[in-house]
KOLGUKE-152490 format. One record per residue: residue in one letter; x, y, z of N, C-alpha, C, O in turn; chain. Coordinates in steps of 0.2 Angstrom, whole numbers, always signed. Each point is the difference from the previous one (the first is absolute). Layout:
BEGIN
ATOM residuo  n.c1  n.c2  n.c3 ca.c1 ca.c2 ca.c3  c.c1  c.c2  c.c3  o.c1  o.c2  o.c3 cadena
ATOM       A     X     Y     Z     X     Y     Z     X     Y     Z     X     Y     Z      A
...
//
This chain:
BEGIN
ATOM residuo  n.c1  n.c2  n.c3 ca.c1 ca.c2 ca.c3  c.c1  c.c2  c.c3  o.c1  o.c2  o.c3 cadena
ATOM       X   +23   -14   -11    -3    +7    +1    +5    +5    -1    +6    +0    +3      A
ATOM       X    -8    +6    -7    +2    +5    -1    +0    +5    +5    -5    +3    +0      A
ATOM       X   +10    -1    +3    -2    +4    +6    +3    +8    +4    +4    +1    +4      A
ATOM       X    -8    +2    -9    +2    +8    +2    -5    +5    -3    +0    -1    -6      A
ATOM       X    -3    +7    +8    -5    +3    -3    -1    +3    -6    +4    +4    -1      A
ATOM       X    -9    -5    -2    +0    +2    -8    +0   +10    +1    -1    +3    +5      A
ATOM       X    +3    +0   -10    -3    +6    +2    +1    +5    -9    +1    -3    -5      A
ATOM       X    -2    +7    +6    -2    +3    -9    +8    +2    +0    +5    -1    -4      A
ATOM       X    -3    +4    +9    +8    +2    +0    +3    -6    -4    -1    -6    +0      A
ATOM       X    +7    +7    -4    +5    -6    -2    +1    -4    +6    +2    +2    +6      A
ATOM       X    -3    -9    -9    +3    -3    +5    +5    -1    +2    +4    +2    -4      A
ATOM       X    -1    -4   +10    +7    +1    +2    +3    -9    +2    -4    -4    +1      A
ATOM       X   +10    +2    -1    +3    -5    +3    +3    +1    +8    +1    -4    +4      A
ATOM       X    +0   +11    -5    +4    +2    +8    -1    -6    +4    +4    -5    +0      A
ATOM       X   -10    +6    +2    +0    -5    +7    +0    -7    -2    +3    -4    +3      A
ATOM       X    -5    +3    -8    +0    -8    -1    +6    -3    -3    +1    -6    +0      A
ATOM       X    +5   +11    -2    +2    -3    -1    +7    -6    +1    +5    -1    -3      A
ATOM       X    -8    -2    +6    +6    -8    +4    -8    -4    +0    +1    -6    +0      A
ATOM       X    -8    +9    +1    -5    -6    +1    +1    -5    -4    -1    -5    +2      A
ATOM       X    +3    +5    -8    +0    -7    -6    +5    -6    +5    -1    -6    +1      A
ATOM       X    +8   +12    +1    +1    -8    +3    -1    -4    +8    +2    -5    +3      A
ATOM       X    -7   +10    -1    -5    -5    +5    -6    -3    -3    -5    -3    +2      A
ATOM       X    +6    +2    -8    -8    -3    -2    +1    -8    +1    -4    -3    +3      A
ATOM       X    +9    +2    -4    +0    -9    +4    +0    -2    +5    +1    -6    +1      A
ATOM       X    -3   +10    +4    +0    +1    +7    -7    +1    +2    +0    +1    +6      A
ATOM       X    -5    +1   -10    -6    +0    +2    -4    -6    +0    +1    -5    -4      A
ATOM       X    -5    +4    +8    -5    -5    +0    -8    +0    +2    -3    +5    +2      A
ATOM       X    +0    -9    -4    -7    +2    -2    -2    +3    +7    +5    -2    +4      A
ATOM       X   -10    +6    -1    -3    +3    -7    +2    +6    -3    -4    +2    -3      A
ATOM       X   +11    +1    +5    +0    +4    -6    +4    -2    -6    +2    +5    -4      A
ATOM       X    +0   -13    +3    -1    -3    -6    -5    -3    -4    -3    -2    +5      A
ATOM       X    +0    +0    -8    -3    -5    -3    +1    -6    +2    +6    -1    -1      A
ATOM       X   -11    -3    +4    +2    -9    +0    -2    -3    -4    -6    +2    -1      A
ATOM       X    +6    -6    -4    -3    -7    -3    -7    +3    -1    -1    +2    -6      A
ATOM       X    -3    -2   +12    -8    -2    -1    +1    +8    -3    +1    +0    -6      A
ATOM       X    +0    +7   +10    -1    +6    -6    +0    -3    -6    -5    -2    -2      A
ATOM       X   +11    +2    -1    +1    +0    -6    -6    -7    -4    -2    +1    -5      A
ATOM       X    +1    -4    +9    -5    -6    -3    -8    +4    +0    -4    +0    -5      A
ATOM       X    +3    +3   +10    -6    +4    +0    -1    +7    -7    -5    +0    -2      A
ATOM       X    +9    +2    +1    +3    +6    -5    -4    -2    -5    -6    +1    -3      A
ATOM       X   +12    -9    +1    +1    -3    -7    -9    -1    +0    -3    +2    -6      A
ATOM       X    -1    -5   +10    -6    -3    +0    -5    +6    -4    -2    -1    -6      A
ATOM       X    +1    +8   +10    -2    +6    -1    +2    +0    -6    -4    -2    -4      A
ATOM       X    +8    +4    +1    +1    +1    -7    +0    -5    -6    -1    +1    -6      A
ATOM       X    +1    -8    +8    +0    -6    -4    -5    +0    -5    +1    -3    -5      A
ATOM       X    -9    +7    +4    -3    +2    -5    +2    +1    -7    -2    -3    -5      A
ATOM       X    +5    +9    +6    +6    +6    -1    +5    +4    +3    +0    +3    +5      A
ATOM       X    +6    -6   -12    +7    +1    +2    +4    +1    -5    +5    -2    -1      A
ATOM       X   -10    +6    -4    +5    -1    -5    +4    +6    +0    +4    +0    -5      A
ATOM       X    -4    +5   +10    +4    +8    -1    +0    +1    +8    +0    +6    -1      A
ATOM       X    +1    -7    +8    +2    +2    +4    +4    +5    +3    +6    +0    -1      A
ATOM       X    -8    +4    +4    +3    +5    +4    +2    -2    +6    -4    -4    +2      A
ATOM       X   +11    +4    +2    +1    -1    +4    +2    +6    +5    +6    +1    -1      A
ATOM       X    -8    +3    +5    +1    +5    +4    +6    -4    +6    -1    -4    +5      A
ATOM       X    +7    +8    -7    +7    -1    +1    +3    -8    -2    -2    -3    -4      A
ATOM       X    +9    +2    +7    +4    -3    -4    -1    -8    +7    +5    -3    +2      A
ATOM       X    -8    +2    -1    -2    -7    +4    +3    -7    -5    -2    -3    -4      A
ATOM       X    +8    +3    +6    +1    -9    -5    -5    -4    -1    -4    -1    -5      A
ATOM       X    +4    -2   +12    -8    -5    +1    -5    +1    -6    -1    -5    -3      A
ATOM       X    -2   +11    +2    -7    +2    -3    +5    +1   -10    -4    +2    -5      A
ATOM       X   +11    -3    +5    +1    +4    -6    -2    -5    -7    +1    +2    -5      A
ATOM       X    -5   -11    +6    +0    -2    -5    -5    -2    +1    -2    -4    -4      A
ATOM       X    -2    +5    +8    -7    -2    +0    -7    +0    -5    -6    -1    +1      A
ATOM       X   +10    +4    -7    -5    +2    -4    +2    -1    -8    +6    -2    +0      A
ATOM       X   -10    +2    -6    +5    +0    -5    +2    +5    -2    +4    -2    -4      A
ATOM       X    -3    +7    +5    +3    +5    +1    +0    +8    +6    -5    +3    +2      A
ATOM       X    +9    -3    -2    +1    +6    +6    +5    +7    -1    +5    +0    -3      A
ATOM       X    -8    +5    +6    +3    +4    -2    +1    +3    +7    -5    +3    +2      A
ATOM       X   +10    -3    +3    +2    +4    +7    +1    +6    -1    +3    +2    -5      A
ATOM       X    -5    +2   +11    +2    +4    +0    +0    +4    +8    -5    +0    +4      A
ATOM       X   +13    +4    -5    +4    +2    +8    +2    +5    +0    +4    -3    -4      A
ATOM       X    -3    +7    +5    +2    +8    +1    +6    +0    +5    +0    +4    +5      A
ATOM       X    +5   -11    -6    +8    +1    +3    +6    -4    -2    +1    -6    +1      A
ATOM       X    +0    +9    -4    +7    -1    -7    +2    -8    +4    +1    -4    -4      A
ATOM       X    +1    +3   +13    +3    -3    +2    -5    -5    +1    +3    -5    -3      A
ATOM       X    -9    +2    +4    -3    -2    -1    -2    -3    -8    -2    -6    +0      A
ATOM       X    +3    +9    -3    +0    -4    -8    +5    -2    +0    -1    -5    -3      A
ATOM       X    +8    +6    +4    +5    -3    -3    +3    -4    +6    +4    -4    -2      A
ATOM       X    -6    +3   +10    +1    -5    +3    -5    -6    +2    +2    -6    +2      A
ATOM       X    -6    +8    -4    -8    -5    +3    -2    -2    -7    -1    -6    -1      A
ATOM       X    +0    +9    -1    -8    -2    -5    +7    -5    -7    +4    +3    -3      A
ATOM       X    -8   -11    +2    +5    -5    -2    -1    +1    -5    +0    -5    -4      A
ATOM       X    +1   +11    +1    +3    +1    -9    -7    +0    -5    -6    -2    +1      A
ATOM       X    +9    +4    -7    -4    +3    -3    -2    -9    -5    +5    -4    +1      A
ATOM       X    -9    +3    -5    +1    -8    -3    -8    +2    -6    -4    +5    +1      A
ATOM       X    +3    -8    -7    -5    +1    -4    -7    -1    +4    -5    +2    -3      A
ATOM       X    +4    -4   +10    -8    +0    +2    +1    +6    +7    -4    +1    +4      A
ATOM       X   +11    +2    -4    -2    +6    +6    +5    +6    +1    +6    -1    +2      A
ATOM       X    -8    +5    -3    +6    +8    -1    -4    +2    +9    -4    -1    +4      A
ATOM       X   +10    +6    -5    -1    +6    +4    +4    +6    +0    +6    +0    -3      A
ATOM       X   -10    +5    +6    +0    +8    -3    -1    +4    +6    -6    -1    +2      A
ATOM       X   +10    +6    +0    +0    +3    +3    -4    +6    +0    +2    +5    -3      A
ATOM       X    -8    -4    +8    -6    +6    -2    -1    +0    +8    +3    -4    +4      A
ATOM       X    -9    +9    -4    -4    +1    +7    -6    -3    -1    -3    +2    -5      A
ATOM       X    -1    -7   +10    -4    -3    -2    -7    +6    +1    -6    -2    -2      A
ATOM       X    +8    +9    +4    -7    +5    +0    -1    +4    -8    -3    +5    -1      A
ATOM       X    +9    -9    -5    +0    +3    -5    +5    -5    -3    +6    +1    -2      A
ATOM       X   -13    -8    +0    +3    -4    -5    +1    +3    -6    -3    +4    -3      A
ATOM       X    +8    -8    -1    +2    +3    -7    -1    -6    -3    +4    -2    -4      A
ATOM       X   -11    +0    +6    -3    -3    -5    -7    +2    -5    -4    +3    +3      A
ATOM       X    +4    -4    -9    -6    +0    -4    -7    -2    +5    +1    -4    +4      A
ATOM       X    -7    +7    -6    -7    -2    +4    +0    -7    -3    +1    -2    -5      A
ATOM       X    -4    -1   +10    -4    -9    -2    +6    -5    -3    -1    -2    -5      A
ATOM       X    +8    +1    +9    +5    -2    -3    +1    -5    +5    +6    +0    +2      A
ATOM       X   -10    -3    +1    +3    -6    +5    -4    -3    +2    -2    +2    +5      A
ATOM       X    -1    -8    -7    -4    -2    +6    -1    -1    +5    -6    +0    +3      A
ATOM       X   +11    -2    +0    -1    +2    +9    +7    +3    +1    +5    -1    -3      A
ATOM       X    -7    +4   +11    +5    +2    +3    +2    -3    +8    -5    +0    +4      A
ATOM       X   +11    -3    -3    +1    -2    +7    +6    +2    +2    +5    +2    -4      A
ATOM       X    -5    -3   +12    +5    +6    +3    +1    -4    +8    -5    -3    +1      A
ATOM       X    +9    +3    +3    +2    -6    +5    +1    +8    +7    +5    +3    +2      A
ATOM       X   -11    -2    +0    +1    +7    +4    +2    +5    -2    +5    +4    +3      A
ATOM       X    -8    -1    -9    +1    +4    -5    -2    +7    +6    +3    +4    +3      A
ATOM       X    -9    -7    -3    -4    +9    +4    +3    +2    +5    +1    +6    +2      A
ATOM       X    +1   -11    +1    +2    +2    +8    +7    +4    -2    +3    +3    +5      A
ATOM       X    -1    -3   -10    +7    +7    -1    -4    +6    -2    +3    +4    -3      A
ATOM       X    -9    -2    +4    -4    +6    +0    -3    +3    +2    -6    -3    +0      A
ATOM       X    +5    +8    +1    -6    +5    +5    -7    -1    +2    -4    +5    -1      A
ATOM       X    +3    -8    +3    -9    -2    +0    -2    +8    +2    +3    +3    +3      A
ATOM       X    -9    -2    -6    -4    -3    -4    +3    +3    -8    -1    -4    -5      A
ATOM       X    +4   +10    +3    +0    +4    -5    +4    -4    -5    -1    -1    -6      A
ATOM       X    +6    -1    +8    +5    -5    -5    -4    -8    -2    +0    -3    -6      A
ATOM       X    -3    +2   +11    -3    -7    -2    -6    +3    -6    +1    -2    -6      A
ATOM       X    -6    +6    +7    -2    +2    -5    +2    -1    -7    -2    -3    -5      A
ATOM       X    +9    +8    +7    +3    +2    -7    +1    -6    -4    -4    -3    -5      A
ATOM       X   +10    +0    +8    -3    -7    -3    -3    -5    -3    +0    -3    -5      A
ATOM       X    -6    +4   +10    -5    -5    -4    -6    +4    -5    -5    -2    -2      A
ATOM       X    +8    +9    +0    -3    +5    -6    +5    -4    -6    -1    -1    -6      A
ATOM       X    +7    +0    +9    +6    +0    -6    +1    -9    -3    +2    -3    -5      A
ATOM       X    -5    +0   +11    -1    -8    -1    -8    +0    -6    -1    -3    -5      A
ATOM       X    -3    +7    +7    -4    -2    -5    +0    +3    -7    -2    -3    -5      A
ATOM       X    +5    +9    +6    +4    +0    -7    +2    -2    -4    -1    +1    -6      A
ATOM       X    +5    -6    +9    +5    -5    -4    -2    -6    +1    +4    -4    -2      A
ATOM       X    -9    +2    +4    -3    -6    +1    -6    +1    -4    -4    +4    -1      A
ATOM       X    +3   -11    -3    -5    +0    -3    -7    -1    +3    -1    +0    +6      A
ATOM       X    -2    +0   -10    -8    +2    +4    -1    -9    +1    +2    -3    -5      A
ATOM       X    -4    +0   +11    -1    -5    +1    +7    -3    +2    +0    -6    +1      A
ATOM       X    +6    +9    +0    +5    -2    +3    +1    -1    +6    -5    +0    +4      A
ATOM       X    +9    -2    -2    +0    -2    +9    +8    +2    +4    +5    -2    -1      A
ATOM       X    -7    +7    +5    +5    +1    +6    +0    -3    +7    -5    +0    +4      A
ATOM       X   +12    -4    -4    +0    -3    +6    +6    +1    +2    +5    -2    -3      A
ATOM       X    -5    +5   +10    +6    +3    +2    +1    -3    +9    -5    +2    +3      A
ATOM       X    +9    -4    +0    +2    -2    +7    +1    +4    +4    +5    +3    +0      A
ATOM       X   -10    -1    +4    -1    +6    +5    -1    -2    +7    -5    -4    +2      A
ATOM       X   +12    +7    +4    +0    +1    +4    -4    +7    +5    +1    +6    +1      A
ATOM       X    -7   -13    +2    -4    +4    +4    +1    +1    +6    +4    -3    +4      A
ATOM       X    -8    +9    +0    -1    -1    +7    -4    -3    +3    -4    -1    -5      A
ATOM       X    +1    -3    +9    -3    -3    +3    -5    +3    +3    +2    +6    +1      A
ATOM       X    -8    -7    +1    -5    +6    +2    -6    -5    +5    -4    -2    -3      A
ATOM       X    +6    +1   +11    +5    +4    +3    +7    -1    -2    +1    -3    -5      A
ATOM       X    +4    +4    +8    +8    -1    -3    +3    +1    +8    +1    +5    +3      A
ATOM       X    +1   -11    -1    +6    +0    +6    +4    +7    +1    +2    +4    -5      A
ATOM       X    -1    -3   +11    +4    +6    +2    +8    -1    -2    +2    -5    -3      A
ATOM       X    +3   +11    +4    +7    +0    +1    +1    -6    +4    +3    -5    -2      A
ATOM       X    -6    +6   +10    +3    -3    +6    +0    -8    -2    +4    -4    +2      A
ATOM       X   -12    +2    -6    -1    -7    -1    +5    -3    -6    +3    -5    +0      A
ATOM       X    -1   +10    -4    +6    -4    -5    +5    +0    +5    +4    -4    -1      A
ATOM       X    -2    +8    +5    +6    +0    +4    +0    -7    +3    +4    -4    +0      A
ATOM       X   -11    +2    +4    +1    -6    +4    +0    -6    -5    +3    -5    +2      A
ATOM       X    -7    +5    -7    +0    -4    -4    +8    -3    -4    +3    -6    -1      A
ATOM       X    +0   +11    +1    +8    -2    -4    +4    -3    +6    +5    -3    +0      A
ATOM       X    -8    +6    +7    +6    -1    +5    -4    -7    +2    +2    -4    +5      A
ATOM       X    -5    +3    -8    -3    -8    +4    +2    -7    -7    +0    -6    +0      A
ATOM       X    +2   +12    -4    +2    -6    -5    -4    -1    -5    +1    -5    -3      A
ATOM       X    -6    +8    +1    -6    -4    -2    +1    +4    -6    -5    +0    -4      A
ATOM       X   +10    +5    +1    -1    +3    -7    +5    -4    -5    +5    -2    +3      A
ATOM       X    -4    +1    -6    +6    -4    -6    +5    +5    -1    +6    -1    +0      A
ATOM       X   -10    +5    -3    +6    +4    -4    +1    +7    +2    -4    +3    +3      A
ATOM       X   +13    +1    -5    -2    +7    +0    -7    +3    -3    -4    +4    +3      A
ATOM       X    +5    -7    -9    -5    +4    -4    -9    +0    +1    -6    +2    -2      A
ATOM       X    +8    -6    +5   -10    +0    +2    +2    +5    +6    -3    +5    +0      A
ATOM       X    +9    -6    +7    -2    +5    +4    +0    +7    -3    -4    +4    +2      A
ATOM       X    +9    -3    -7    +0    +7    -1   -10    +2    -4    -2    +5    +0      A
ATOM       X    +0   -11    -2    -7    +3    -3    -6    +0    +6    -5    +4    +1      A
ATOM       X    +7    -9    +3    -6    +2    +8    +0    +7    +0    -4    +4    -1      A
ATOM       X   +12    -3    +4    +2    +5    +2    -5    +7    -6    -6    +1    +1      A
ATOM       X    +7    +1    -5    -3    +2    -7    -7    +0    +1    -3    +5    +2      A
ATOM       X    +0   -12    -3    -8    +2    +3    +0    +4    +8    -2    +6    -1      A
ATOM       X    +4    -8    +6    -4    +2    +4    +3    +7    +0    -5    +4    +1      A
ATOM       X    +9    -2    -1    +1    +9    -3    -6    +3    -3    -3    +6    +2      A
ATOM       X    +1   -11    -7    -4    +4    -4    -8    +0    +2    -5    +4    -2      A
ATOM       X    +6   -11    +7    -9    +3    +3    +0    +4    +4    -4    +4    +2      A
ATOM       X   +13    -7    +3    -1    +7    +4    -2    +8    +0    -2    +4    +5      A
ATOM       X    +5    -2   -14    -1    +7    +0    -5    +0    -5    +0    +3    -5      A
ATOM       X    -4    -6    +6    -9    -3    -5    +2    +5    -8    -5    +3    -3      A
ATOM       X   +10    -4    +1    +2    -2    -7    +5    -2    -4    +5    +1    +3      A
ATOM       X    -6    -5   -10    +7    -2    -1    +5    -2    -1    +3    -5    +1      A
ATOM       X    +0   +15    -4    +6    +0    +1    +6    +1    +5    +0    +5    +3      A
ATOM       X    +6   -11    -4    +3    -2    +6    +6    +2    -3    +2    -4    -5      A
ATOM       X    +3    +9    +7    +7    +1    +0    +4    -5    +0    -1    -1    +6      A
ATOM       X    +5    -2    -8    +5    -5    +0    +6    +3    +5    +3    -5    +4      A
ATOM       X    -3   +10    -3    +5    +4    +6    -5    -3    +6    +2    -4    +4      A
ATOM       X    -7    +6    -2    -6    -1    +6    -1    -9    +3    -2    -2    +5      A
ATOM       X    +3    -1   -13    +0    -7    +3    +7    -3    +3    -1    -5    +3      A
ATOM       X    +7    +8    -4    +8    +0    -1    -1    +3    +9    +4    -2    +3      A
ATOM       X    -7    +6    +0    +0    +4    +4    -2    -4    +4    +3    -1    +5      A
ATOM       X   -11    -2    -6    -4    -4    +6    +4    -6    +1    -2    -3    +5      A
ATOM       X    +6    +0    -9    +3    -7    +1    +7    +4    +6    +1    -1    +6      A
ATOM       X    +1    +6    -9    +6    +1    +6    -2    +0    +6    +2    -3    +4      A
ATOM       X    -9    +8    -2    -3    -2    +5    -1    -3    +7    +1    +0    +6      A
ATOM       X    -6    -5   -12    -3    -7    +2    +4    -4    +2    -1    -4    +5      A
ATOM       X    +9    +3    -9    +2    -6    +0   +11    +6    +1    +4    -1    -4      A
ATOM       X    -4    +3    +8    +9    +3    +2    +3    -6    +1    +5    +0    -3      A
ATOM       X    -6    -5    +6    +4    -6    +0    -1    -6    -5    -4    -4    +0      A
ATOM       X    +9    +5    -6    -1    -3    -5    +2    -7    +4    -5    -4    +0      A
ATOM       X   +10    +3    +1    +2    -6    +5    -4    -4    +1    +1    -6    -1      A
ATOM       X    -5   +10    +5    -8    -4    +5    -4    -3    -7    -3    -5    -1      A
ATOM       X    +4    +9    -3    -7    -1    -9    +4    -5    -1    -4    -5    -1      A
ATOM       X   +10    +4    +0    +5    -4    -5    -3    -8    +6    -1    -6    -1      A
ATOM       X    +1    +9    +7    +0    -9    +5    -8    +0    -2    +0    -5    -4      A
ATOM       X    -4    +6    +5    -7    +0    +0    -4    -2    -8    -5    -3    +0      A
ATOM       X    +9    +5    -6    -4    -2    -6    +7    -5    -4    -1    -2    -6      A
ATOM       X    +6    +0    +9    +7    -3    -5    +1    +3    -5    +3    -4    -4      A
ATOM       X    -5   +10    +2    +4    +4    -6    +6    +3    +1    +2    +5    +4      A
ATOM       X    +1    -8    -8    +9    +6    +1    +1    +6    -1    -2    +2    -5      A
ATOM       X    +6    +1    +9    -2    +8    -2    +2    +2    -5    -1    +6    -2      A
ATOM       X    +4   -10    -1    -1    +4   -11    -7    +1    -1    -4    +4    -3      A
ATOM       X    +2   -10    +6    -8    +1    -3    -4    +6    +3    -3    +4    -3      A
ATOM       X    +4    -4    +9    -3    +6    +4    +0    +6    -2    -4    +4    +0      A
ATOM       X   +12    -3    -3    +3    +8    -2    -3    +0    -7    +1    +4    -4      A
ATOM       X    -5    -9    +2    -4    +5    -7    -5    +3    -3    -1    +2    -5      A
ATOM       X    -2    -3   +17    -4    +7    -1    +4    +6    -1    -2    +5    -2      A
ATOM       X    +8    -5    +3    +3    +7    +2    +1    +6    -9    +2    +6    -2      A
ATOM       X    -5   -12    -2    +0    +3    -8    -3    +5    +2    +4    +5    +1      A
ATOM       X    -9    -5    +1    -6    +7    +1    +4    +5    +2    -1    +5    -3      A
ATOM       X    +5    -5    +8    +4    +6    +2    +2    +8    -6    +3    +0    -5      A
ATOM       X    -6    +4    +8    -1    +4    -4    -3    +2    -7    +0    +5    -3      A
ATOM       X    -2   -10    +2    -5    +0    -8    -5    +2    +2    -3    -1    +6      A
ATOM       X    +2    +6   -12    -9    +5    +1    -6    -3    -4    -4    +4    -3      A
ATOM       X    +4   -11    +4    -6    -4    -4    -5    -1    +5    +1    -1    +6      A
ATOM       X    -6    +1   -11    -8    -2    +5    -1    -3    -4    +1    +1    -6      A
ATOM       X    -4    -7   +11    -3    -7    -2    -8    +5    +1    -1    +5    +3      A
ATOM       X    -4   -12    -6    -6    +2    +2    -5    -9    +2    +0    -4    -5      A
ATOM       X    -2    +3    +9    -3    -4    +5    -7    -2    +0    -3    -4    +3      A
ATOM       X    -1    +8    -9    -7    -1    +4    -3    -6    +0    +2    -5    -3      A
ATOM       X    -9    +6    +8    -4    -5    +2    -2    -2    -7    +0    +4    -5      A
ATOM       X    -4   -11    +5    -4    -2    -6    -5    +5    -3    -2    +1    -6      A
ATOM       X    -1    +1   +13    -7    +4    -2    +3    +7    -4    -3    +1    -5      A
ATOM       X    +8    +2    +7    +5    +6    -2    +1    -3    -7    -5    +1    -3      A
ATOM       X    +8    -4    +0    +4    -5    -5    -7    +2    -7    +0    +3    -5      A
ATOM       X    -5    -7    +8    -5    -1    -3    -4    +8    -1    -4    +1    -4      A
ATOM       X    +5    +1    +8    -4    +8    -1    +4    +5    -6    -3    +6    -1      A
ATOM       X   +10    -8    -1    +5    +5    -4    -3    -4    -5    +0    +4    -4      A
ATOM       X    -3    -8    +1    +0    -4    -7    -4    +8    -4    -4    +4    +2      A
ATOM       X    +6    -6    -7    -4    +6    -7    -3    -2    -3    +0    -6    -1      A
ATOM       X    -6    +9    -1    -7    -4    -3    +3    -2    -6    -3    -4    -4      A
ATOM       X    +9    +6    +1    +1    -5    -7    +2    -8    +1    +4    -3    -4      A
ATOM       X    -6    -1   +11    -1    -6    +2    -4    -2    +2    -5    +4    +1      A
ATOM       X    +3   -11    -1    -6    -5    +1    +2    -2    +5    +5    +2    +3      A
ATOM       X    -9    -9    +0    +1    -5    +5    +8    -1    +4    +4    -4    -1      A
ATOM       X    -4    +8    +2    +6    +1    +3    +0    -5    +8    -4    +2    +4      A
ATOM       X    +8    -6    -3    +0    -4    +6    +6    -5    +2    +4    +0    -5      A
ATOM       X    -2    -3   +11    +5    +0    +2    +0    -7    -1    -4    -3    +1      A
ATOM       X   +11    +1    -4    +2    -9    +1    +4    -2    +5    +4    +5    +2      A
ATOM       X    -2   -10    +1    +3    -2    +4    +8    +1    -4    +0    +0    -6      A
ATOM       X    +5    +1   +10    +6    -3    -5    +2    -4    +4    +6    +1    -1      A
ATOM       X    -7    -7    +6    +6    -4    +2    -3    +0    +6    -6    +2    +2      A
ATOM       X   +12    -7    +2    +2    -1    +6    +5    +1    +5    +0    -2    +6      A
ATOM       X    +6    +7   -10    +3    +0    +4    -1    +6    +6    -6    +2    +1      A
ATOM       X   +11    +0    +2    +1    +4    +5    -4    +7    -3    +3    +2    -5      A
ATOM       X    -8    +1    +7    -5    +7    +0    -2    -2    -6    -1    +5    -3      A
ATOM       X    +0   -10    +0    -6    -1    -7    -6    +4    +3    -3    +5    -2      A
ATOM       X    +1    -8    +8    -6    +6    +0    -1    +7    -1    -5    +3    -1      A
ATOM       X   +11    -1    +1    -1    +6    -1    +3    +4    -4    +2    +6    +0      A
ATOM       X    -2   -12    -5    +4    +2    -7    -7    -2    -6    +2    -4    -5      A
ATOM       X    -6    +4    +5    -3    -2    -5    +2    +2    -9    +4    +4    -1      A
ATOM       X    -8    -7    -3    +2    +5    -8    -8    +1    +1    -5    -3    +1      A
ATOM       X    +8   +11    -4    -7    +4    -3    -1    +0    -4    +5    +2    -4      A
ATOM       X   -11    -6    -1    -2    -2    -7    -5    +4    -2    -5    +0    +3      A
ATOM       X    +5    +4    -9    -6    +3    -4    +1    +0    -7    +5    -2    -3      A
ATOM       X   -11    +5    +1    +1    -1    -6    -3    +5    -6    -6    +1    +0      A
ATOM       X   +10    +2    -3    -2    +4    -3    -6    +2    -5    -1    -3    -5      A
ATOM       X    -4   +10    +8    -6    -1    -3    +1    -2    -8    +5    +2    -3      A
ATOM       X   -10    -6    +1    -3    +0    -8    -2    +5    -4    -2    -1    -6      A
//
């Protein structure tokens, strides 16, 4: 997953810049597992002869007979994304003003592509610029971090991690993430505000560190967020499905997996009018 908000301004590295070398320190679900990457490959296996892949995801970079990434962070292309080879380039653009030709791809996939954007007006934009460049009968499927609806409070992920029963930071930092956003009955959720409710809920790292067996390197990676002015967005499935653009067809949710929050990770699959 690519992660920081798109916006018509040039993009910036500022803040992200050290994130490449936390990328091997992330774990599902804000990486891909196995079954993602097998569900992806599934959805496009019709057609793959031209791929889009919305950011620089290794996991997703060969999934196809050819692929073309794309990232909008210098450090992210030249740390993350496993090299350029005759079936997969990557190129540095804004995904709300691909510099791609109309109908040049058969499909487009993306590993929590949307959730780096402003629901609802960016996800639009988007999926105006996916059908663009997607051919008529193409297929987008992209791995989208939902809310739950209803969606556990702050207090119940607090007791939930202190009782042990969450795995990872990365899933608490994303409870944490939904239940903000049902709490304030919309999406988008500040990366500062989820960094805020963890200090919170949980002042005794000690006590988290005895109660879940993570060490505190791992702890301290929610502290990335400290100060970055990025917004995630969150929504429910019903939200999710209500941003789609009529230049899409049967649009519906696949499972990706088993791991930890698959449920509330589904891919969003459609398919470009004819």
């Amino acid at each position: 997953m690519r992660v920081a908000m798109l916006t018509d301004a040039a993009p910036t590295d500022v803040p992200w810049d050290t994130f490449h070398r936390r990328w091997r320190q992330l774990e599902p679900p804000l990486r891909p597992h196995p079954t993602v990457c097998a569900a992806l490959r599934e959805q496009i296996a019709h057609d793959d002869a031209r791929v889009l892949l919305l950011g620089v995801t290794p996991e997703l970079a060969d999934l196809s007979a050819s692929t073309l990434a794309i990232d909008w962070s210098d450090n992210m292309l030249a740390h993350v994304w496993p090299g350029d080879t005759p079936t997969r380039r990557a190129l540095k653009a804004n995904w709300l003003h691909l510099p791609c030709p109309d109908r040049s791809f058969s499909a487009a996939i993306g590993d929590g592509s949307l959730n780096c954007l402003e629901y609802p007006c960016d996800y639009r934009r988007l999926f105006h610029e996916l059908a663009r460049v997607v051919r008529p009968g193409g297929r987008v499927a992209v791995r989208v971090y939902a809310t739950p609806d209803p969606c556990e409070s702050t207090a119940a992920v607090q007791g939930r991690a202190m009782a042990g029963r969450i795995g990872t930071i990365h899933a608490l930092k994303w409870r944490l993430a939904n239940a903000l956003s049902a709490q304030a009955t919309q999406p988008n959720v500040s990366v500062q505000s989820i960094l805020d409710t963890f200090n919170r809920l949980f002042p005794d790292r000690l006590a988290l560190r005895c109660a879940t067996g993570w060490e505190e390197s791992v702890i301290a990676q929610i502290d990335a967020f400290e100060g970055l002015p990025d917004v995630h967005s969150f929504p429910t499935l019903k939200q999710l499905l209500a941003s789609i653009t009529h230049e899409f067809e049967a649009p519906r949710l696949v499972p990706s997996g088993s791991y930890e929050l698959a449920e509330r990770c589904p891919l969003l699959v459609m398919d470009v009018r004819q």
